[in-house]
C-alpha positions as CSV (number, residue, x, y, z in Angstrom):
1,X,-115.6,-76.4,151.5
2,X,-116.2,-79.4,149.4
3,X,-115.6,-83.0,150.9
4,X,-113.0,-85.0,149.3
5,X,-113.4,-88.5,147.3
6,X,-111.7,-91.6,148.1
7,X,-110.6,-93.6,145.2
8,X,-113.9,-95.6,145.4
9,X,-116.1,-92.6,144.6
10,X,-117.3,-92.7,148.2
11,X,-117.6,-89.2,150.0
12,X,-114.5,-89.1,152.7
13,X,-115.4,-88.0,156.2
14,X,-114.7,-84.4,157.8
15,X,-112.9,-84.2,161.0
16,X,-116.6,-83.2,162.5
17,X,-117.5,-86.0,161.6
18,X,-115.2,-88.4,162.2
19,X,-115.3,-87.1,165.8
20,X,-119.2,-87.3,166.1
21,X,-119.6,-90.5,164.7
22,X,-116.4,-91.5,167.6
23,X,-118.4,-89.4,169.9
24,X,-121.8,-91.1,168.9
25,X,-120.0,-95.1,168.7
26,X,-118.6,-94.5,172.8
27,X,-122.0,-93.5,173.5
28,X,-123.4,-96.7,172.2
29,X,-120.7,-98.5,174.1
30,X,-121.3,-97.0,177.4
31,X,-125.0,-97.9,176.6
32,X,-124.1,-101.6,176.6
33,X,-121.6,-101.5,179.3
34,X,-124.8,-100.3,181.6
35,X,-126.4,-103.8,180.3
36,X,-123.4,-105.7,181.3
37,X,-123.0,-104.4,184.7
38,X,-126.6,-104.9,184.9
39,X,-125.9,-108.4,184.4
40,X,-123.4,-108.3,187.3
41,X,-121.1,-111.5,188.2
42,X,-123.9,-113.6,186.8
43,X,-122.4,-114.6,183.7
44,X,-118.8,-115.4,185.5
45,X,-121.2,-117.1,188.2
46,X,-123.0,-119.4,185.5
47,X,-119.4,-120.2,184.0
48,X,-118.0,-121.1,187.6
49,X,-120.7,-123.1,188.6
50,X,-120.5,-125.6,185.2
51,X,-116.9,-125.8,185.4
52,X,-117.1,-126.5,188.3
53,X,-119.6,-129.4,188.1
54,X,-117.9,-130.3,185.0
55,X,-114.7,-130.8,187.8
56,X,-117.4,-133.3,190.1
57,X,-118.9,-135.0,187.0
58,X,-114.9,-135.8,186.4
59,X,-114.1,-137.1,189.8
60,X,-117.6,-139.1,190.6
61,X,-116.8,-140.7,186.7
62,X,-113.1,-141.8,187.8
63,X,-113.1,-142.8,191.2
64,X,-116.1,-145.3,189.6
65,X,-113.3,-146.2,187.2
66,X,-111.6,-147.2,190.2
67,X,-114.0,-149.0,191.9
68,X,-114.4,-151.1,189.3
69,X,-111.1,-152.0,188.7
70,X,-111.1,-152.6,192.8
71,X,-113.3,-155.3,191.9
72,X,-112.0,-156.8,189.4
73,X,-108.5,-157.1,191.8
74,X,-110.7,-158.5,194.1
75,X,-112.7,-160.7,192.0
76,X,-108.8,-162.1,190.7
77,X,-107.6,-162.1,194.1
78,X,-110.8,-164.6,195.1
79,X,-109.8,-167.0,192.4
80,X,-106.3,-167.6,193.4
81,X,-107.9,-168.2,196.9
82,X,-109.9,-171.0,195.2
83,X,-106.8,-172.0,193.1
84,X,-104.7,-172.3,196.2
85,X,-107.4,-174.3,198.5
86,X,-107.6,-176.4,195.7
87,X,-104.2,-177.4,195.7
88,X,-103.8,-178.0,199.6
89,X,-106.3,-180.2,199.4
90,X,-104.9,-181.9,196.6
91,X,-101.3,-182.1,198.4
92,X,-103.3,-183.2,201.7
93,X,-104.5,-186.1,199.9
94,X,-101.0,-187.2,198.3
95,X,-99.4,-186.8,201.3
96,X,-101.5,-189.8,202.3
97,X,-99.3,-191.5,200.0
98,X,-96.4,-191.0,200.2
99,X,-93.4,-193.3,200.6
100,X,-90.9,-191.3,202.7
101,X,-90.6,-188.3,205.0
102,X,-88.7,-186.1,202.0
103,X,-91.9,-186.6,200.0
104,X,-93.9,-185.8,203.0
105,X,-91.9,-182.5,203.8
106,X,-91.8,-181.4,200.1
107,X,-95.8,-181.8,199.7
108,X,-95.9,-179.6,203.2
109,X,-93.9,-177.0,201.9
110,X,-96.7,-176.1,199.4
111,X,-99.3,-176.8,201.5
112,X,-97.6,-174.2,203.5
113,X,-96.4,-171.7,201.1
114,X,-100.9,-171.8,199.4
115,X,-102.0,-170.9,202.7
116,X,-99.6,-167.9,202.5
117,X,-100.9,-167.1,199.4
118,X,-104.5,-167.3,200.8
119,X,-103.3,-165.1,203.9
120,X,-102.0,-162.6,201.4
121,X,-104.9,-162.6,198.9
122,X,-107.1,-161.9,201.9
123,X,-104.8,-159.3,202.9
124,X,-104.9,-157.7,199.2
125,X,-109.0,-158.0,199.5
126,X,-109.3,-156.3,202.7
127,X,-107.2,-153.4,201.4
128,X,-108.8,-153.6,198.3
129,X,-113.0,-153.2,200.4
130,X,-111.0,-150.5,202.4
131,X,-110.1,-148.1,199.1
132,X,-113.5,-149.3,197.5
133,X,-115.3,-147.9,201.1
134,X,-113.1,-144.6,200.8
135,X,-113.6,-143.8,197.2
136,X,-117.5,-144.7,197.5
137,X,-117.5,-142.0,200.5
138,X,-115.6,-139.6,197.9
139,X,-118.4,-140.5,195.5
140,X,-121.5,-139.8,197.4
141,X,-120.2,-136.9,198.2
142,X,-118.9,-135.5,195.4
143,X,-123.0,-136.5,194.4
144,X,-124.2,-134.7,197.1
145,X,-122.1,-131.6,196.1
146,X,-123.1,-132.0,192.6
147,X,-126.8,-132.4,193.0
148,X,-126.5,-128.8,195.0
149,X,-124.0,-127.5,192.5
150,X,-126.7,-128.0,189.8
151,X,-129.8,-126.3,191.5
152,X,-127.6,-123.4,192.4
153,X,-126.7,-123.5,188.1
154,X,-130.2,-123.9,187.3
155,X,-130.8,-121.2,189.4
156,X,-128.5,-118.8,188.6
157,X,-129.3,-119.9,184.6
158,X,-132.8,-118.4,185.2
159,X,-131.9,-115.3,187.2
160,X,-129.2,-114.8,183.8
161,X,-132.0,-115.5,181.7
162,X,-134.3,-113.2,183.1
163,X,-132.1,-110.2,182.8
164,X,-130.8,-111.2,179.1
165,X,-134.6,-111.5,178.0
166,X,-135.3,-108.1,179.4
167,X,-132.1,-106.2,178.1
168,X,-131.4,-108.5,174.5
169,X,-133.8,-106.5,172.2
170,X,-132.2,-103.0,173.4
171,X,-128.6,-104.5,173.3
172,X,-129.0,-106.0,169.7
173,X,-130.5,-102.7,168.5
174,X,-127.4,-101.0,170.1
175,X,-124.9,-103.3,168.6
176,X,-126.8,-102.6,165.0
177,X,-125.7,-99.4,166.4
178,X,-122.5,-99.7,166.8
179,X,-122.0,-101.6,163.6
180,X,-123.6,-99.4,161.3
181,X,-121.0,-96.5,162.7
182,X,-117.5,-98.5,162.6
183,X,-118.9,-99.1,158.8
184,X,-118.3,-95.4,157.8
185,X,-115.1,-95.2,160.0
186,X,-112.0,-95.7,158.6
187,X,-109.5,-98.6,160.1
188,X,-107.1,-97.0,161.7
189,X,-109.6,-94.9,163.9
190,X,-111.2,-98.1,164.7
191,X,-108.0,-99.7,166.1
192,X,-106.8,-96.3,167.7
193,X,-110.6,-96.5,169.6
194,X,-110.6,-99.6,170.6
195,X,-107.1,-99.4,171.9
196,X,-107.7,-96.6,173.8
197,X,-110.9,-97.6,175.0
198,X,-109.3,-101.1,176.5
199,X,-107.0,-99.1,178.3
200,X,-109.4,-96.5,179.7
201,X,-110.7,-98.1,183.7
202,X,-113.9,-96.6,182.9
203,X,-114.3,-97.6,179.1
204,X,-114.4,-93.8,178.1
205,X,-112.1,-93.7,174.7
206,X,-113.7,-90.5,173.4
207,X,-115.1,-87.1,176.1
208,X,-116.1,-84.4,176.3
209,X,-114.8,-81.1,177.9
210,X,-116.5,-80.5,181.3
211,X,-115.7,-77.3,182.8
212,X,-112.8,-76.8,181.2
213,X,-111.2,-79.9,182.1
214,X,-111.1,-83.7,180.0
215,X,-114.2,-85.5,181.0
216,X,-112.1,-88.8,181.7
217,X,-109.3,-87.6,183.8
218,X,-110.9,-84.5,185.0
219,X,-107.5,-82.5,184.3
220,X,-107.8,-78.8,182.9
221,X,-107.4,-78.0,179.7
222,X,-106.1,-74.5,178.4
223,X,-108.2,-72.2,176.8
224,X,-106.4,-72.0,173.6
225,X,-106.3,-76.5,173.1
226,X,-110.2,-76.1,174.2
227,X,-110.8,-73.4,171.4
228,X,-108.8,-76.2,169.1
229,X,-111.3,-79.1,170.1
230,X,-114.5,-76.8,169.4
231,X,-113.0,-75.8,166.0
232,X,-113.2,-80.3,165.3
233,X,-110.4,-79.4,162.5
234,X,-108.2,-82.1,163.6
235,X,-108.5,-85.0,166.2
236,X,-107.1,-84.2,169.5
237,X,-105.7,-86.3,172.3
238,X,-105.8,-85.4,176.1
239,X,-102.2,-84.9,176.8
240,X,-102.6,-86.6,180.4
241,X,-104.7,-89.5,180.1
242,X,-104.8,-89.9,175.9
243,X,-108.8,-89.9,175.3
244,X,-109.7,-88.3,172.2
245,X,-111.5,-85.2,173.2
246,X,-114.5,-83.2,171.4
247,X,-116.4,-80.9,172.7
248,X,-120.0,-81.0,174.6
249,X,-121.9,-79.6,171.3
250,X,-120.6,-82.3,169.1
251,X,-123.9,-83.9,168.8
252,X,-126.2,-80.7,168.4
253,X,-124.9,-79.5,164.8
């Protein structure tokens, strides 16, 4: 029987081989999913690791922030010191001249109230070393972590590398693959694969028949539906788990 044409003048696909090319795409899939679990937890690992000195890099870069603004308080706080010695010494000395005792109590008053001031500012710059001692704890610390953080990135990097240098050539050549075969499949089986394929726990979207049962769920299939997948006249569905089934010759005609 002679194949159809699309409206393009291109040569539409049989059912056969629709299902082979299906057959021959989750083969190339399962191909690469070997590579990935090859790679393990690595890649996850590597992406852990940077976020997480990403997260120290953060911390060490504000708490430095703070420091510095620490200082600055305290560098503030010094000056009013100076500001307020200043004037007790310059009430000390008019107090030397003044010409009654309401004068005299008025001049102590301030002299009073800018060595509270001092008291306080020394208070403020105490506090002020205290958070600067803390957060510079926080910070070498947070160093410490990082410098480890970054050999164990470097190393896992390597270990990554290794395995991607080892497996890229054969993965690229399987993705070519796996291009080359969606090109020739229409749309709609593309989305119907991939959906079932994302939903499958092992990957498997397309299977074979395996002792009379599906290859994915491992649930028996009767004898007539089996006689219905050999014949590859239409696409068929396993009724239990949903994978498209073919059967274990699809490759050898």
């Amino acid at each position: 029987m002679a194949n159809k044409k699309s409206e393009t003048g291109t040569k539409e696909m049989t059912v056969a081989e629709r299902l082979r090319a299906l057959y021959e795409l989750q083969q190339v899939a399962t191909a690469i999913d070997k590579i990935t679990i090859l790679r393990g937890e690595l890649p996850l690992e590597v992406q852990d690791l940077e976020d997480e000195i990403e997260g120290l890099q953060t911390r060490i870069s504000k708490y430095e922030d703070d420091i510095s603004e620490l200082e600055k308080n305290i560098s503030g706080k010094k000056l009013n010191i100076q500001t307020a010695e200043g004037l007790i010494k310059k009430y000390e000395e008019q107090q030397k001249n003044v010409r009654n005792n309401r004068e005299y109590e008025s001049l102590s008053k301030e002299i009073e109230f800018q060595s509270l001031e001092i008291e306080l500012c020394d208070k403020r710059i105490n506090e002020y070393n205290a958070q600067i001692k803390e957060k510079t704890g926080v910070i070498e610390e947070s160093k410490a972590l990082l410098n480890e953080r970054s050999g164990d990135l470097e190393n896992k990097k390597k270990e990554l590398q290794g395995i991607v240098s080892e497996t890229q050539k054969e993965e690229e050549q399987l993705e070519k693959k796996a291009e080359d075969i969606k090109s020739v499949l229409e749309e709609r089986l593309q989305v119907a694969y991939k959906k079932i394929r994302a939903n499958a726990r092992n990957g498997l979207a397309v299977v074979t028949v395996e002792r009379d049962a599906c290859g994915g769920c491992y649930n028996k299939i009767p004898p007539q539906r089996q006689l219905d997948i050999a014949s590859r006249k239409k696409i068929i569905v396993c009724e239990y788990c949903g994978r498209i089934l073919v059967d274990d010759k699809i490759l050898e005609d």
